[in-house]
MARZA-294093 format. One record per residue: residue in three letters; z, x, y of N, C-alpha, C in turn. Coordinates in pm, whole numbers, padded with zeros to 5 digits, m for minus. Atoms other than C-alpha are relative to their C-alpha. Example, Ala and Ser with C-alpha at 12.3 -4.5 7.8 and 13.67 -1.06 7.14 Angstrom:
{residuo: Ala	nzz: 00000	nxx: 00089	nyy: m00119	cazz: 00780	caxx: 01230	cayy: m00450	czz: 00000	cxx: 00090	cyy: 00120}
{residuo: Ser	nzz: m00006	nxx: m00082	nyy: m00119	cazz: 00714	caxx: 01367	cayy: m00106	czz: 00073	cxx: m00077	cyy: 00109}
***
This chain:
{residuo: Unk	nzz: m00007	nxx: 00073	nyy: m00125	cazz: 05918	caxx: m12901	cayy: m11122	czz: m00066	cxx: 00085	cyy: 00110}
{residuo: Unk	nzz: 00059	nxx: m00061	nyy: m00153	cazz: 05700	caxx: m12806	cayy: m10798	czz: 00116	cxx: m00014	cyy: 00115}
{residuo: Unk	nzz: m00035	nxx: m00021	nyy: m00133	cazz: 05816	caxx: m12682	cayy: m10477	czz: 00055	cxx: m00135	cyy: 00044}
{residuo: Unk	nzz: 00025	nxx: 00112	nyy: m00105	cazz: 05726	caxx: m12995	cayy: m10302	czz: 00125	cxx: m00120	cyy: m00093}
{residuo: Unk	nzz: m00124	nxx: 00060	nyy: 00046	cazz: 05951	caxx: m13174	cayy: m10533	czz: 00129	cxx: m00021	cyy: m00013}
{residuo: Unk	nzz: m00143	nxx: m00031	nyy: 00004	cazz: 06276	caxx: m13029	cayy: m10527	czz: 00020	cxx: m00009	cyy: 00176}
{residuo: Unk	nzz: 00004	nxx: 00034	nyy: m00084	cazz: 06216	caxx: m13052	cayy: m10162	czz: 00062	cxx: m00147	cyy: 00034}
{residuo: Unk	nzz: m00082	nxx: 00185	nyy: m00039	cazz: 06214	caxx: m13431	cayy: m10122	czz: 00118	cxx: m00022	cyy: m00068}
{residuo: Unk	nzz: m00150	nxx: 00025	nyy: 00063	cazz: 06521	caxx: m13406	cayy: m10349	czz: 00131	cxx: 00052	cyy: 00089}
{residuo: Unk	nzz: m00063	nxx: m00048	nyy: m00082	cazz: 06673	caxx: m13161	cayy: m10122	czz: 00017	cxx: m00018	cyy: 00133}
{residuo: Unk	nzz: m00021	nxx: 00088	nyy: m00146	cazz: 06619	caxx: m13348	cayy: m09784	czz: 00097	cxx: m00094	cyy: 00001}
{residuo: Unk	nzz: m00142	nxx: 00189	nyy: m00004	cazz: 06830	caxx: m13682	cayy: m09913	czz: 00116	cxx: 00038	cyy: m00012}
{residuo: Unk	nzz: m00145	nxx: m00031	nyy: 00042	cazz: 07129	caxx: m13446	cayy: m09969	czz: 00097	cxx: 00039	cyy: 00156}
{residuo: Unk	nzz: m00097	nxx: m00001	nyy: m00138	cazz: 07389	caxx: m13479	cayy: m09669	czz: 00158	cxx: 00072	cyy: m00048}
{residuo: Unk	nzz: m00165	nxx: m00072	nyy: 00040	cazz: 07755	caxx: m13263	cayy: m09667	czz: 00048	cxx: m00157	cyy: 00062}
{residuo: Unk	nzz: m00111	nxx: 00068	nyy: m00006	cazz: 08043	caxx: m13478	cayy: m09605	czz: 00052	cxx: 00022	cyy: 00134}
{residuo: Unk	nzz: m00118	nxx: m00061	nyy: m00101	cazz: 08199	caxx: m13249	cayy: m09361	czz: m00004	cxx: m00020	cyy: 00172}
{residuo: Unk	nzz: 00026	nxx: 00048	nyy: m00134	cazz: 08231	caxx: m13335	cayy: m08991	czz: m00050	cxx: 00125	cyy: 00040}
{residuo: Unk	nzz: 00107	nxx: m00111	nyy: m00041	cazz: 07929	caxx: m13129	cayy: m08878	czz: m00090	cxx: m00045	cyy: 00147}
{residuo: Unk	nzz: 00071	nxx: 00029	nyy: m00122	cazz: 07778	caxx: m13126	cayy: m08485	czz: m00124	cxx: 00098	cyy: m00018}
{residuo: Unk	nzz: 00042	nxx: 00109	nyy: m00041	cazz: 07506	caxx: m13180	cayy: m08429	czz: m00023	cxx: m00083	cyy: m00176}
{residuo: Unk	nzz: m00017	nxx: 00060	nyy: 00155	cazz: 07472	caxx: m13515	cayy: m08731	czz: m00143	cxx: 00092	cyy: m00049}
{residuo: Unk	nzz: 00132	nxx: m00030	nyy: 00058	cazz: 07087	caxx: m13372	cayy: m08795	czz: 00086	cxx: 00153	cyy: m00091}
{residuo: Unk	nzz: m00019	nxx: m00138	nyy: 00081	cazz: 07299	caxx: m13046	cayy: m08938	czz: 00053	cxx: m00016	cyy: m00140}
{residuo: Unk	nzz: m00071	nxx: 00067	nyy: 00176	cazz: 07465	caxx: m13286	cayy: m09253	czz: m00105	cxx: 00050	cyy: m00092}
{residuo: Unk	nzz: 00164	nxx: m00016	nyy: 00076	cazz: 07090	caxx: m13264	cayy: m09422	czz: m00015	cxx: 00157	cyy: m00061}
{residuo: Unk	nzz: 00104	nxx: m00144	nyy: m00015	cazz: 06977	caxx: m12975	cayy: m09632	czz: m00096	cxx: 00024	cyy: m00031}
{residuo: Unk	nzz: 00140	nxx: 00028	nyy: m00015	cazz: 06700	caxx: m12847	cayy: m09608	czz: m00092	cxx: 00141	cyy: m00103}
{residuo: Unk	nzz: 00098	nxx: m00051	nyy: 00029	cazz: 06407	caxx: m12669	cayy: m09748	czz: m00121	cxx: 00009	cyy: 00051}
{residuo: Unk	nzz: 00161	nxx: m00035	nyy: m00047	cazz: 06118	caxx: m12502	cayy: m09579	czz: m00061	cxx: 00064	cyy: m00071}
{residuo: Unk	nzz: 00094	nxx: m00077	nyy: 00090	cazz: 05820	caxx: m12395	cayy: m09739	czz: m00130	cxx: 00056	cyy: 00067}
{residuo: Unk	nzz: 00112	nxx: m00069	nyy: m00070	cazz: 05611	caxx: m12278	cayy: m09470	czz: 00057	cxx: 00119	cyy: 00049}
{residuo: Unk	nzz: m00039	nxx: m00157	nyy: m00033	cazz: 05755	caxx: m11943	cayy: m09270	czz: m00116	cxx: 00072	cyy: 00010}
{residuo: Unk	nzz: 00188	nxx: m00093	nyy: 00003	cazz: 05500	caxx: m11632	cayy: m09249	czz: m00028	cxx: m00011	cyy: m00115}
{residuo: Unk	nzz: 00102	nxx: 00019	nyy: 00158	cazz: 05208	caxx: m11673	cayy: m09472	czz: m00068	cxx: 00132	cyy: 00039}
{residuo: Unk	nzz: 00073	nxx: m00087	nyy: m00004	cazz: 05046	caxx: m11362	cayy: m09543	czz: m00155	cxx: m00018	cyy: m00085}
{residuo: Unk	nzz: 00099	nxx: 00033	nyy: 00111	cazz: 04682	caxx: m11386	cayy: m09725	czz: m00132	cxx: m00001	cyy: 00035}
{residuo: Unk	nzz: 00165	nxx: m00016	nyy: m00066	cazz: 04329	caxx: m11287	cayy: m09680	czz: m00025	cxx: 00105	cyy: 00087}
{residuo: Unk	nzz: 00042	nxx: m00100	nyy: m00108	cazz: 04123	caxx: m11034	cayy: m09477	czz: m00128	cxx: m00072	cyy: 00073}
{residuo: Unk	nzz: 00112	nxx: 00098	nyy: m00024	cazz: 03828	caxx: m11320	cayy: m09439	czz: m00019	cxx: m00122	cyy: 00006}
{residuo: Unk	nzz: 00054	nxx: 00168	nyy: 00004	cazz: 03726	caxx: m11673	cayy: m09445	czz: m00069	cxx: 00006	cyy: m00139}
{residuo: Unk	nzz: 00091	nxx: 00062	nyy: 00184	cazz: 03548	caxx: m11754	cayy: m09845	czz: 00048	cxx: 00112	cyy: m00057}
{residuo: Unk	nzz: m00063	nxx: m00068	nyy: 00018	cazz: 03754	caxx: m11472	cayy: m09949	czz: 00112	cxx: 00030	cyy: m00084}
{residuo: Unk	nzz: m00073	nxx: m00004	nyy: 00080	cazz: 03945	caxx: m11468	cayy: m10237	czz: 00110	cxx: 00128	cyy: 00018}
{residuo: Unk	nzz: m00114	nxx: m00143	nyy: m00079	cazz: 04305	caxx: m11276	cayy: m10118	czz: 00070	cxx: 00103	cyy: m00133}
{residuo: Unk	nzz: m00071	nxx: m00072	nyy: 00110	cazz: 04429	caxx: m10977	cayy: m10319	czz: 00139	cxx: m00058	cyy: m00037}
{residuo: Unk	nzz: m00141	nxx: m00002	nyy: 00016	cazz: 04785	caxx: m11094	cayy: m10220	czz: 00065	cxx: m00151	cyy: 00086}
{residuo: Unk	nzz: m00027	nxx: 00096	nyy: m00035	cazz: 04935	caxx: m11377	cayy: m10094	czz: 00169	cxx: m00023	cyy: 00058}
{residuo: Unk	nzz: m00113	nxx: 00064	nyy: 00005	cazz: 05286	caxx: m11393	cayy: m09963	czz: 00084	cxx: m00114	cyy: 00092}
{residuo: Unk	nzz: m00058	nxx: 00137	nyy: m00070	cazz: 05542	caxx: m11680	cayy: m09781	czz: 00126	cxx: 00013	cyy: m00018}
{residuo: Unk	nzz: m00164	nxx: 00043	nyy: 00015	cazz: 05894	caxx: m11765	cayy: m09735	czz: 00041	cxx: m00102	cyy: m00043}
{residuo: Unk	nzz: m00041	nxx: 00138	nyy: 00032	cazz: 06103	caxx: m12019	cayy: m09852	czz: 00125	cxx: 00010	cyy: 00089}
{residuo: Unk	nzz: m00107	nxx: m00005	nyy: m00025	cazz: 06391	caxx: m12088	cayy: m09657	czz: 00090	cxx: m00083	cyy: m00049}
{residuo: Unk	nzz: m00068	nxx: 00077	nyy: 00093	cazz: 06679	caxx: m12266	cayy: m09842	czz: 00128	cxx: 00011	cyy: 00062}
{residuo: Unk	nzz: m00129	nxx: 00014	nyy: m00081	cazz: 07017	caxx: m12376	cayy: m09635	czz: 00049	cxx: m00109	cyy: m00108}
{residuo: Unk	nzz: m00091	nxx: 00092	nyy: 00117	cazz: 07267	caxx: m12529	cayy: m09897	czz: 00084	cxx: m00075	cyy: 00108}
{residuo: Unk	nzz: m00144	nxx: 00052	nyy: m00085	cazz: 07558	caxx: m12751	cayy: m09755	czz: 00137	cxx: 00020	cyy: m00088}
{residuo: Unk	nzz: m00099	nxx: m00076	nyy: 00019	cazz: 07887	caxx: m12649	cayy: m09850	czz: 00043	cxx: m00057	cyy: m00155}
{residuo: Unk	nzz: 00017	nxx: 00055	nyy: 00127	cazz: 07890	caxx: m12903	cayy: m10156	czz: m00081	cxx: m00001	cyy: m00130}
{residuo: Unk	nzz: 00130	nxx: m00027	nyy: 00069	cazz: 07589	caxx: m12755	cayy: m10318	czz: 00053	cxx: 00117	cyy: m00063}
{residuo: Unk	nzz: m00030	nxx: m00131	nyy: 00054	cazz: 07628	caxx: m12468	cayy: m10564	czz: m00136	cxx: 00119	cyy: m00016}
{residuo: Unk	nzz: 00096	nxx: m00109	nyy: m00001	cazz: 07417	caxx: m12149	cayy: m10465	czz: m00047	cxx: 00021	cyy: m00088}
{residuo: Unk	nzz: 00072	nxx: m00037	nyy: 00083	cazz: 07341	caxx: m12033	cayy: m10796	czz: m00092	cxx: m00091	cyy: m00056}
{residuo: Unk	nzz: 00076	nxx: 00143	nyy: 00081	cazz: 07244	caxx: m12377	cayy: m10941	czz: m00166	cxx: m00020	cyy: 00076}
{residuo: Unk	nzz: 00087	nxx: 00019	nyy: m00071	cazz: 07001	caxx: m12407	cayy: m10636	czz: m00148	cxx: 00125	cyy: m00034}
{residuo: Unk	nzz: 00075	nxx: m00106	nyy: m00013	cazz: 06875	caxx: m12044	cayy: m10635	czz: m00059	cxx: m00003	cyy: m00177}
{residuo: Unk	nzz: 00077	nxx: 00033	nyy: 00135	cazz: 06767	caxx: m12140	cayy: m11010	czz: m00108	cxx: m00086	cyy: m00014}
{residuo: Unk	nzz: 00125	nxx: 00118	nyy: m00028	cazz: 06589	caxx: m12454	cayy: m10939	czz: m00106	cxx: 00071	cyy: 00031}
{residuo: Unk	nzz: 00082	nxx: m00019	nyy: m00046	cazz: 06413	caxx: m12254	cayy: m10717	czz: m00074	cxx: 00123	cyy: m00085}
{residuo: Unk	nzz: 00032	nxx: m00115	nyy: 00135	cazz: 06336	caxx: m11936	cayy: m10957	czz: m00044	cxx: m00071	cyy: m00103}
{residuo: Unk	nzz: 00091	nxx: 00058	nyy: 00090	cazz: 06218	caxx: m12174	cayy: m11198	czz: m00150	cxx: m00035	cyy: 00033}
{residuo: Unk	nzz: 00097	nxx: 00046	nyy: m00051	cazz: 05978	caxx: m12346	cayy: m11019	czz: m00109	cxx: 00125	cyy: 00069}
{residuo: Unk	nzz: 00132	nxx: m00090	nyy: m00022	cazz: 05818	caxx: m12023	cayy: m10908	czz: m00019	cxx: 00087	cyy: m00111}
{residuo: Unk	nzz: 00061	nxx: m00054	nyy: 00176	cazz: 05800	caxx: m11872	cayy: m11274	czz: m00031	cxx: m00072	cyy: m00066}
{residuo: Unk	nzz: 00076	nxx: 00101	nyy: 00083	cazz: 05631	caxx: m12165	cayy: m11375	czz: m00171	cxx: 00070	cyy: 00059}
{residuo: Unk	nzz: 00152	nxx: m00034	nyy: m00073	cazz: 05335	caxx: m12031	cayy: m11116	czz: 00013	cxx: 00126	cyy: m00082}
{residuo: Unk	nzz: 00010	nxx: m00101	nyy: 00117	cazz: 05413	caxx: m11666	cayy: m11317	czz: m00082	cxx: m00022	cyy: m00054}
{residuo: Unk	nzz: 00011	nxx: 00058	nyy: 00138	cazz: 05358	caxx: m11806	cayy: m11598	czz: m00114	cxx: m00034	cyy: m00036}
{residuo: Unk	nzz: 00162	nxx: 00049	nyy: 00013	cazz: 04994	caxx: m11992	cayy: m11544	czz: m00075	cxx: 00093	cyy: 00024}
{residuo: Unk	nzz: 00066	nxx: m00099	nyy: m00048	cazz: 04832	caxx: m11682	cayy: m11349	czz: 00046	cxx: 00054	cyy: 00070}
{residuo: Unk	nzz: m00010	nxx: m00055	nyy: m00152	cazz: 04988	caxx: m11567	cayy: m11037	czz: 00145	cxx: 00093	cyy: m00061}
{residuo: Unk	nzz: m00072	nxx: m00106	nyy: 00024	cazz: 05193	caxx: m11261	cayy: m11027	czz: 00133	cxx: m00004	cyy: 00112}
{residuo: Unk	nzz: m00114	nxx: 00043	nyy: m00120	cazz: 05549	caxx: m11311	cayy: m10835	czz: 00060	cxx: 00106	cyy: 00015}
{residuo: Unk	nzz: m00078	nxx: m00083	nyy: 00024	cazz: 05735	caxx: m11079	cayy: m10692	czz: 00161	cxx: m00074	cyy: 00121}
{residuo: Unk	nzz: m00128	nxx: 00117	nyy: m00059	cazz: 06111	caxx: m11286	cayy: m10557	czz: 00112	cxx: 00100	cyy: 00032}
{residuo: Unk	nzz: m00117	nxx: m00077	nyy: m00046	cazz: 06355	caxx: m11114	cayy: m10320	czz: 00076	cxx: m00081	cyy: 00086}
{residuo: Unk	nzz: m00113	nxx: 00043	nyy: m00121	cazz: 06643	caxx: m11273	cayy: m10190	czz: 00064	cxx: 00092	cyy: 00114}
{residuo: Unk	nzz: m00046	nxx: m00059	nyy: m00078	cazz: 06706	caxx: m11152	cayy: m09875	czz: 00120	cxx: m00038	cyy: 00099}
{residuo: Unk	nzz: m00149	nxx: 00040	nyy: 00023	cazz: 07006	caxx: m11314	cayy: m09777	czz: 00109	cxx: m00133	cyy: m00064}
{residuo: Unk	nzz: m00053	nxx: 00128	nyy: 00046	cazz: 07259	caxx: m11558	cayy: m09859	czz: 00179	cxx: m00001	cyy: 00093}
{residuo: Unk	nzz: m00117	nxx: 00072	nyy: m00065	cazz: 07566	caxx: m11739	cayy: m09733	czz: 00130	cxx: 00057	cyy: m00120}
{residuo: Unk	nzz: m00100	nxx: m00033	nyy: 00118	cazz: 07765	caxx: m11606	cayy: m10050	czz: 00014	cxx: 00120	cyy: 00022}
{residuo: Unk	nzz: m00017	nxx: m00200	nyy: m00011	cazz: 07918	caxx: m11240	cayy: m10027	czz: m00005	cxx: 00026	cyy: m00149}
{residuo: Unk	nzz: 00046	nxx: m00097	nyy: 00163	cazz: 07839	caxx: m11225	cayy: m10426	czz: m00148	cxx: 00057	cyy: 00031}
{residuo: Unk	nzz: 00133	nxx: 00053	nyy: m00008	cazz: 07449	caxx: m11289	cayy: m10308	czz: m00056	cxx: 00078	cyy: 00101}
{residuo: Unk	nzz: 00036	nxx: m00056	nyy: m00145	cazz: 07463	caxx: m11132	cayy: m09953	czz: m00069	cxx: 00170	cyy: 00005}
{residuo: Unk	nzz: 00063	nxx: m00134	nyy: 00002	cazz: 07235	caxx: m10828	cayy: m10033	czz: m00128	cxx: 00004	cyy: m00034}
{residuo: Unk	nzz: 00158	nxx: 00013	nyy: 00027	cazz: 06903	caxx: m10748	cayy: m10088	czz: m00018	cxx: 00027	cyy: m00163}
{residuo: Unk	nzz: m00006	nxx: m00050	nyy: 00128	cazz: 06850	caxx: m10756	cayy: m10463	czz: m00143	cxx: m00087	cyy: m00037}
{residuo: Unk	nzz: 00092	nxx: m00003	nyy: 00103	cazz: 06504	caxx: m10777	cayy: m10617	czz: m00009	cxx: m00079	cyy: m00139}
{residuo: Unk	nzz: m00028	nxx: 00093	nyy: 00078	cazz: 06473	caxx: m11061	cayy: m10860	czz: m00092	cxx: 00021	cyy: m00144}
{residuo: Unk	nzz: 00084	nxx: m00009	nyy: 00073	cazz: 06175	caxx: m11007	cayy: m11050	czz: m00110	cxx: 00088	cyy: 00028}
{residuo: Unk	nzz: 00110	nxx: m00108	nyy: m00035	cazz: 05893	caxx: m10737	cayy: m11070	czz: m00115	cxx: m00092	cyy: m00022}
{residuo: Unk	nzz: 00134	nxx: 00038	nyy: 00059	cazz: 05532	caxx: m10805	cayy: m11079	czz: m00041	cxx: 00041	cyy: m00118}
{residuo: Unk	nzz: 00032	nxx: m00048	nyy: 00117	cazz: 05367	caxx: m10855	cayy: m11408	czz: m00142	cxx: 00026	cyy: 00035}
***
């Protein structure tokens, strides 16, 4: 599954919980953040990196999510591109640390 996919899946999902303002029920997934990449214009970039940002709602299960998403970028691995995936924080105090997910191959 792509990015862009689990996305539109992850927009239609609303919490339950009486939450101000309503736009905060929704969660969400961004896939833009800083883009790093290139030193030129026609320039093929040594390196490439980006954020994802990923806000669960309280009915969602962190790990389940943080898998979806670890799949979907070791599928790019996998074809050519070299990943390197650090969660840098999370809403979970199992999660809430900087831990290094995967090295570059």
């Amino acid at each position: 599954m792509r990015l862009a996919e689990i996305r539109k899946g992850v927009e239609l999902r609303e919490t339950k919980h009486n939450i101000a303002p309503a736009a905060s029920h929704k969660s969400t997934l961004l896939l833009s953040g800083p883009v790093e990449a290139g030193t030129n214009f026609n320039v093929t970039p040594e390196y490439c990196s980006f954020t994802i940002d990923r806000r669960i709602n309280p009915e969602e299960n962190l790990e389940q999510e943080e898998r979806r998403l670890r799949d979907a970028l070791g599928k790019a691995r996998s074809r050519r591109f070299k990943t390197n995936l650090r969660q840098l924080l999370s809403n979970n105090a199992r999660w809430a640390k900087f831990c290094p997910a995967a090295s570059p191959t």
